[in-house]
C-alpha positions as CSV (number, residue, x, y, z in Angstrom):
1,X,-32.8,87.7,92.3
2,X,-35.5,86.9,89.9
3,X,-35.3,89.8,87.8
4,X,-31.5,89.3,87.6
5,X,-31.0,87.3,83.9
6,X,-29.6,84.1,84.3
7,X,-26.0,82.5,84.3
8,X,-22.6,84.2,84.4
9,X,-22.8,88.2,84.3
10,X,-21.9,88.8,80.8
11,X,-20.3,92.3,81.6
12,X,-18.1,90.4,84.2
13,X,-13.9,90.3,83.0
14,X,-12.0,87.2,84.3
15,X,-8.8,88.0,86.0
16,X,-7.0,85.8,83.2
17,X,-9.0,88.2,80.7
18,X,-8.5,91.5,83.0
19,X,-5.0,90.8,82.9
20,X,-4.8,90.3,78.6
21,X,-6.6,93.4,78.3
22,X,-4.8,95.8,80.6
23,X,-1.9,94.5,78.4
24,X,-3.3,95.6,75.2
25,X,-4.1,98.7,76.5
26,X,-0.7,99.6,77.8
27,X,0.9,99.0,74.7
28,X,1.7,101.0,72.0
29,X,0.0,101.7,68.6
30,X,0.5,98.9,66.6
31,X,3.0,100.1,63.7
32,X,1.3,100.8,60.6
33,X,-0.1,98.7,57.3
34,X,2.6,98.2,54.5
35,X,1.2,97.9,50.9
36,X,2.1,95.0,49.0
37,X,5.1,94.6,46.8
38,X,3.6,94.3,42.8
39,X,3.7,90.8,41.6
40,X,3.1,91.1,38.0
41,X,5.3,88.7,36.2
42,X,8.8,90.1,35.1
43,X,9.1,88.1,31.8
44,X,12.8,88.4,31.4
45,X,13.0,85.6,28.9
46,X,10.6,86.6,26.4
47,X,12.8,90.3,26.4
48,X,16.6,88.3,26.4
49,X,14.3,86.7,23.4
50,X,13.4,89.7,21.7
51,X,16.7,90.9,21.9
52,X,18.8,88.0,20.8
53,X,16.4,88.4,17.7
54,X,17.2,92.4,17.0
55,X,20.9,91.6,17.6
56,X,20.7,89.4,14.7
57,X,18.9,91.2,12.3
58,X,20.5,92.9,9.5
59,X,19.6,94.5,5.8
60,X,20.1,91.2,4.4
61,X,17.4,89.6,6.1
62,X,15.0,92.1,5.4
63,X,15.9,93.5,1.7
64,X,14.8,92.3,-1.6
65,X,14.9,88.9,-2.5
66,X,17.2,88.7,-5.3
67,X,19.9,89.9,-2.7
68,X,19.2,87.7,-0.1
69,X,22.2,85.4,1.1
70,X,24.7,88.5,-0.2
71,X,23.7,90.7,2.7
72,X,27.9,91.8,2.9
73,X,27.4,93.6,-0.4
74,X,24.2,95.3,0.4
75,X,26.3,98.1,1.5
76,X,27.9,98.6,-1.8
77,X,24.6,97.8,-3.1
78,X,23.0,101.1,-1.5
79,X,26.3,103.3,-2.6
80,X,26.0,102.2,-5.9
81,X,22.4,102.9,-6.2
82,X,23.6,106.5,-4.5
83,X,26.4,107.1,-6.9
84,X,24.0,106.1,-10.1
85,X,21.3,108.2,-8.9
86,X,23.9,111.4,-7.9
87,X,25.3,111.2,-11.5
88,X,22.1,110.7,-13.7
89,X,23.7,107.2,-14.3
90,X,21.0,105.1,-17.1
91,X,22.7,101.8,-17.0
92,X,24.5,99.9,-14.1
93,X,28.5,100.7,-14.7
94,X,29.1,97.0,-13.5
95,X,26.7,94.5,-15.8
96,X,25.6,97.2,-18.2
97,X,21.9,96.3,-17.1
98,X,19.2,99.4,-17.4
99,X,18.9,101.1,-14.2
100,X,15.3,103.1,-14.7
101,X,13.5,105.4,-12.0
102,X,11.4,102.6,-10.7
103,X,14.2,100.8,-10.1
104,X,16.5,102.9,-8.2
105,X,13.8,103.6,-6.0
106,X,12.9,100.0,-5.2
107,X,16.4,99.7,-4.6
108,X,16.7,102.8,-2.2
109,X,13.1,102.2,-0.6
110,X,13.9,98.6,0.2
111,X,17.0,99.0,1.6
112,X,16.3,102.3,3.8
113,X,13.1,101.0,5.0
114,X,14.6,97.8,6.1
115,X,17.1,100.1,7.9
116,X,14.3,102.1,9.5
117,X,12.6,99.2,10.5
118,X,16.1,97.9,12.4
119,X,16.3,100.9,14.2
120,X,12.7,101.1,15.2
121,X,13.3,97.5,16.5
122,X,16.5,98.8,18.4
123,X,14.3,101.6,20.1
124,X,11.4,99.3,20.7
125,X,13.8,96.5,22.5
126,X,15.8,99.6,24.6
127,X,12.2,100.9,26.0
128,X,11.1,97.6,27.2
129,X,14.6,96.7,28.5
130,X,14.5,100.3,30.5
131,X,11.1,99.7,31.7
132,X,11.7,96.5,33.5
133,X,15.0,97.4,35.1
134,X,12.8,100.7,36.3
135,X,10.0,98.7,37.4
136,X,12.8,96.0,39.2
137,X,14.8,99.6,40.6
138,X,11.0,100.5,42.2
139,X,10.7,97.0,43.4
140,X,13.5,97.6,45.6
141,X,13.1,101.4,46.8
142,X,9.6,99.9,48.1
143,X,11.0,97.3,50.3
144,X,10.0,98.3,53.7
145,X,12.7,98.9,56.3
146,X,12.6,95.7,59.1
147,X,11.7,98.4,61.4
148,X,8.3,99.0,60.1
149,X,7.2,95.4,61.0
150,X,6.0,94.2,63.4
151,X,9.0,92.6,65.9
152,X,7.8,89.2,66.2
153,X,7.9,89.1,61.9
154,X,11.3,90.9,61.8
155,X,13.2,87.9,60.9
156,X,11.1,86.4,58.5
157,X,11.3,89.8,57.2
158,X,14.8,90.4,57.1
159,X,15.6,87.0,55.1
160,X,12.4,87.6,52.5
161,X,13.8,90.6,51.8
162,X,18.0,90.0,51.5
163,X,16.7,86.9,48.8
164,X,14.4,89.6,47.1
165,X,17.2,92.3,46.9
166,X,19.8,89.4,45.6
167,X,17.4,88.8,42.9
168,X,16.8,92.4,41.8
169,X,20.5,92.2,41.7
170,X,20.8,89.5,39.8
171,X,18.4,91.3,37.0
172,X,20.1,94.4,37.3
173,X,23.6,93.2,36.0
174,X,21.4,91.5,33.0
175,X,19.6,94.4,32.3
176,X,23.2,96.8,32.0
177,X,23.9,93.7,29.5
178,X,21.1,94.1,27.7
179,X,21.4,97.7,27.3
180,X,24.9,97.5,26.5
181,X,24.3,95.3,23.1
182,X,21.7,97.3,22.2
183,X,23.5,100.4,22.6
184,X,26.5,99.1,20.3
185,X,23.8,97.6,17.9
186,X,22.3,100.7,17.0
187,X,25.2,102.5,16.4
188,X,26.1,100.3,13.2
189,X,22.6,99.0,12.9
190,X,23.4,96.5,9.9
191,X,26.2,94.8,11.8
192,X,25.5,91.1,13.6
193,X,26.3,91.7,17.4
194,X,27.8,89.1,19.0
195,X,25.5,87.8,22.3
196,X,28.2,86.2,24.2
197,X,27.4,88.4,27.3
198,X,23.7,88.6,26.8
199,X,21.6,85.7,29.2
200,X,20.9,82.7,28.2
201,X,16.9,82.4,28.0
202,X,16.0,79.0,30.2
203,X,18.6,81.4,32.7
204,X,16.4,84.3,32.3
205,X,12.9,81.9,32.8
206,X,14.9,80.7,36.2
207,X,15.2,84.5,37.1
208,X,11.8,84.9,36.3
209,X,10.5,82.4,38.8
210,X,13.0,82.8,41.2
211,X,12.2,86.6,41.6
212,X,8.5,86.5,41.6
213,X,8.3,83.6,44.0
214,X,10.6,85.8,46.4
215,X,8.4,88.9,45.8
216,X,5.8,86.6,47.1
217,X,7.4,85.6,49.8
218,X,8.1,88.9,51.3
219,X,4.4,89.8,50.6
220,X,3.3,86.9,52.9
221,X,5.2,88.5,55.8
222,X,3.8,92.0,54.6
223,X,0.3,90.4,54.9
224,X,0.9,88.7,58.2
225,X,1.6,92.3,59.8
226,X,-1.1,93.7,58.4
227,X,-3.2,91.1,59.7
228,X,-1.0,91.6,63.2
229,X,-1.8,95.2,62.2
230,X,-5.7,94.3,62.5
231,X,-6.1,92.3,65.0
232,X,-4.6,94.4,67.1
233,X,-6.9,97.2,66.7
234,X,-9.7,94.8,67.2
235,X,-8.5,93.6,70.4
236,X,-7.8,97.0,71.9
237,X,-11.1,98.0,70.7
238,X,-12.8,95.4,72.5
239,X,-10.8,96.5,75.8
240,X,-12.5,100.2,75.3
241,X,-15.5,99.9,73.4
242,X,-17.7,100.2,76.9
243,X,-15.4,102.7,77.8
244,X,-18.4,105.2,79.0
245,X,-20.9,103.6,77.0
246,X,-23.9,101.8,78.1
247,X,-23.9,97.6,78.5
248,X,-24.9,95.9,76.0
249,X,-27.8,94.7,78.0
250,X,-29.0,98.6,78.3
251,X,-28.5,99.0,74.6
252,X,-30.6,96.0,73.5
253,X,-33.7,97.5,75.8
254,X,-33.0,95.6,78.6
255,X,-34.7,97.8,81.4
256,X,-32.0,99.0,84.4
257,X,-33.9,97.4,86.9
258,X,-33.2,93.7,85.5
259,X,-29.3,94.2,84.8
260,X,-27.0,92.1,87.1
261,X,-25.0,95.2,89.3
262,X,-21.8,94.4,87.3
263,X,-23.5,95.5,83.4
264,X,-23.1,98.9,85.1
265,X,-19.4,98.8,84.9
266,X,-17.1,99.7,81.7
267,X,-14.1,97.5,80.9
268,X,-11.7,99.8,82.2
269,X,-13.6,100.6,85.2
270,X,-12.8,96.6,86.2
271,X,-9.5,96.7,85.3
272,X,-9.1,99.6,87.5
273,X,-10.3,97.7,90.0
């Protein structure tokens, strides 16, 4: 008994830990790891912002300064610098004043790069609008059916996700809004478009917070079957990793003759027992 090491045989299983591990070995493969949802902040204020801002913009804010506060005749402005130019036209038919080269063409750059600049602004705010009602339509296709998690998180699952899917809801009939405005804007790009149906901002900040504390949410219940999903693994590797394999005893250079008669036994040769 001397050569025998001392205290409990370490290769021995309870029957309270004999009983856990033939569980764990019966069951199933766990089910598998979910990635987590993207959290990046949706920022659908500062786009409502951006909006508002394009809806509102016309010639007269952006053409020269001596027209500035008479923006409703800067269409007859541009037509009469068109109708002077078409017809060789030296002095303005209205005040008589001298209409020179340089002049027309101040006239025609200022008001048709202001227009340009509109439209560009139109384009710009559409991209960005599309981008986050693509990125919230992703959001939603990558929501994990309750099946693939683990049974004991289903629940928590199942509610995380219904609040996440109300909010993506929620931005979805604000981003058709959106769209809509900026679709009428740029077809008469140097008209004011009335915002009545476009989001209020400190609603749109509300969204924002709302949504990405809910995307959060459902990723704590992704990580928590991930984490089922590893411990698991670790447990029923435990309950084979001597499966065949030599005691730990025998691989640390214990020699045979001083292991207790139990280190000769795998873990699944004592729960066959």
């Amino acid at each position: 008994m001397a050569d025998y090491a001392k205290g409990p045989c370490d290769g021995l299983l309870s029957d309270e830990e004999q009983k856990r591990l033939r569980a764990v070995i019966a069951q199933d493969a766990p089910l598998a790891k979910r990635a987590l949802m993207d959290e990046e902040h949706f920022n659908l204020a500062g786009l409502v912002d951006d909006v508002r801002r394009v809806l509102d913009t016309t010639l007269g804010a952006m053409a020269l300064e001596d027209l500035r506060g008479h923006e409703t005749m800067l269409r007859w402005v541009k037509e009469g610098e068109q109708y002077h130019r078409a017809h060789y036209l030296a002095s303005c038919l209205l005040c008589g004043g001298e209409l020179t080269e340089q002049r027309l063409r101040s006239l025609g750059q200022a008001i048709d790069g202001a227009l340009d600049r509109i439209s560009r602004d139109i384009s710009d705010a559409k991209a960005k609008v599309e981008a986050l009602r693509d990125r919230a339509h992703g959001l939603e296709k990558d929501i994990p059916s309750s099946n693939d998690i683990s049974k004991e998180l289903q629940l928590s699952f199942t509610a995380a996700a219904g609040d996440l899917q109300i909010s993506l809801g929620a931005g979805s009939t604000a981003f058709k809004a959106l769209l809509s405005l900026l679709e009428k804007k740029a077809e008469a790009p140097n008209i004011r478009v009335a915002a009545e149906k476009l989001v209020a901002e400190a609603e749109a900040a509300e969204w924002d917070k709302m949504a990405t504390r809910r995307v959060a949410a459902l990723n704590a219940v992704i990580g928590a079957h991930n984490t089922s999903y590893d411990e698991f693994s670790e447990v029923q590797d435990k309950a084979h990793e001597t499966e065949g394999a030599p005691p730990r005893r025998w691989r640390e250079g214990v020699p045979r003759s001083r292991v207790r008669p139990c280190q000769g036994q795998s873990v699944a040769g004592q729960l066959g027992c």
